[in-house]
C-alpha positions in Angstrom: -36.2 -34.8 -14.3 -32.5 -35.4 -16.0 -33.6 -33.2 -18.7 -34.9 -30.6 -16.5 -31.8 -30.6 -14.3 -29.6 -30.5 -17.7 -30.9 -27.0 -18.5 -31.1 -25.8 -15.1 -27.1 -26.6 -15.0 -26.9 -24.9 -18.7 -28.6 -22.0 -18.1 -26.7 -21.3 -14.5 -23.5 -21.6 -16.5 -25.0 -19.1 -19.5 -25.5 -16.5 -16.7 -22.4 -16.6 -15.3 -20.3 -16.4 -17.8 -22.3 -13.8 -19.5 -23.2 -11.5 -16.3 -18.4 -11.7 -16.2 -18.8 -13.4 -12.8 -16.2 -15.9 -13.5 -13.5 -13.0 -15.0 -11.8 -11.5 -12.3 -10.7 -8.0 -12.3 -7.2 -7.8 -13.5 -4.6 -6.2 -11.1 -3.1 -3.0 -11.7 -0.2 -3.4 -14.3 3.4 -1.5 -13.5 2.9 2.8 -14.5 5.7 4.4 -16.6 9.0 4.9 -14.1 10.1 8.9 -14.4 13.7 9.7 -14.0 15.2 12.9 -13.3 18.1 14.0 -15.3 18.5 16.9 -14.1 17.7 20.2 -11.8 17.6 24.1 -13.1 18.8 25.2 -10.4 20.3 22.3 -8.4 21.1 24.8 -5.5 20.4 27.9 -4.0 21.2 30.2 -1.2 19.3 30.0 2.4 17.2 32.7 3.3 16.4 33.4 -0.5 13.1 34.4 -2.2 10.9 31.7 -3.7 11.7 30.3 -6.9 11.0 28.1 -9.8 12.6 24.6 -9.4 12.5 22.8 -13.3 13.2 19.2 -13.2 14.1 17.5 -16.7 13.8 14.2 -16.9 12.3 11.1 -18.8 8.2 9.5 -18.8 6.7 12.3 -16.9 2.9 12.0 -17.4 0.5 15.1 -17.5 -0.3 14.8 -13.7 3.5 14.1 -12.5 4.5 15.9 -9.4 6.9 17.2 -8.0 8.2 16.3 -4.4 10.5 18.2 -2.4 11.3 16.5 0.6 8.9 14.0 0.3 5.9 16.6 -0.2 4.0 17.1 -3.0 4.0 20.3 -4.9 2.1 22.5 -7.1 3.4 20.9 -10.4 2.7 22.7 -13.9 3.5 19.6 -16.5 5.7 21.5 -19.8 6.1 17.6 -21.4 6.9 14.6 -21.1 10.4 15.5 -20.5 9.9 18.7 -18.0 7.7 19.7 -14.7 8.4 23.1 -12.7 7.3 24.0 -9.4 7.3 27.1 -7.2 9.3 26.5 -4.4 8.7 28.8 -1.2 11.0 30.8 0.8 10.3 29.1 3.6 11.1 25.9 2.4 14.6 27.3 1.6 15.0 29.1 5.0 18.0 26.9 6.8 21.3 25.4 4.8 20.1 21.9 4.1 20.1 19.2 1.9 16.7 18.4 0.0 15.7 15.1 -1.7 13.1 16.1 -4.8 11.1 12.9 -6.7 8.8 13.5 -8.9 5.6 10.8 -8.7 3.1 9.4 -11.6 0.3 8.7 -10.1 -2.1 5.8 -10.3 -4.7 5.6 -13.1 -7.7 4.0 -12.4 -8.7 1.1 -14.2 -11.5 1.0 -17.0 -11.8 -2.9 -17.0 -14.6 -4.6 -16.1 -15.6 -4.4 -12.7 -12.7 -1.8 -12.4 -9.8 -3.9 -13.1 -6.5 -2.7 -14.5 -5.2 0.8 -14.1 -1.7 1.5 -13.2 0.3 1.7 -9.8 2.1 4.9 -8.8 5.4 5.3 -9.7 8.3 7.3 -8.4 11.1 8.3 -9.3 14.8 8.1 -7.8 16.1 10.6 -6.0 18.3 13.4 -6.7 19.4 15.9 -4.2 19.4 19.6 -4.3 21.5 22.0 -1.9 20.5 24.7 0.3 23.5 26.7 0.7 
């Protein structure tokens, strides 16, 4: 019965550790921080016609976007370096002061079980004028 128990316990243990149950899925580790360096423009006049905002910058990954005012916006990735987005007239309609970001989003992990990946990172903010 000892014997019999012994590779009972053996064999629980053999599938557990090889069906990963006692790995855990590993948390998401920290994504790549952008930084803006700069805007082209950094202003405009209110009441204009839309236009292309470029943001330069540092660790922009292919699916950065841009945010204007907190809002995400069509963002066409030129490198790691530069993103540009159309920015409607009626965004630039009233004098105003406008926060723009621009956000790496989360990758998914390809651990087991779905661990690892990245978090979402965004950047600081830099402010453009509405004249």
């Amino acid at each position: 019965m000892k014997t019999l128990s012994t590779v009972l316990v053996t064999v629980l243990v053999a599938f557990t550790l090889a069906c990963g149950y006692s790995s855990k899925a590993a948390a998401p580790a920290v994504g790549a921080m952008p930084s803006i360096a700069a805007l082209a423009p950094d202003n405009t006049n209110s009441g204009g016609p839309a236009f292309v905002l470029t943001v330069n910058g540092t660790s922009f990954s292919s699916k950065a976007t841009i945010n204007w005012n907190g809002t995400a916006q069509t963002t066409t990735f030129v490198s790691a370096n530069q993103l540009t987005a159309t920015i409607a007239a009626t965004d630039i309609a009233n004098p105003t002061t406008v926060p723009i970001t621009v956000t790496n989003p989360a990758t998914a992990g390809m651990g087991m079980y779905g661990g690892g990946g990245t978090l979402a990172e965004t950047s600081s903010a830099m402010n453009f004028t509405v004249n």
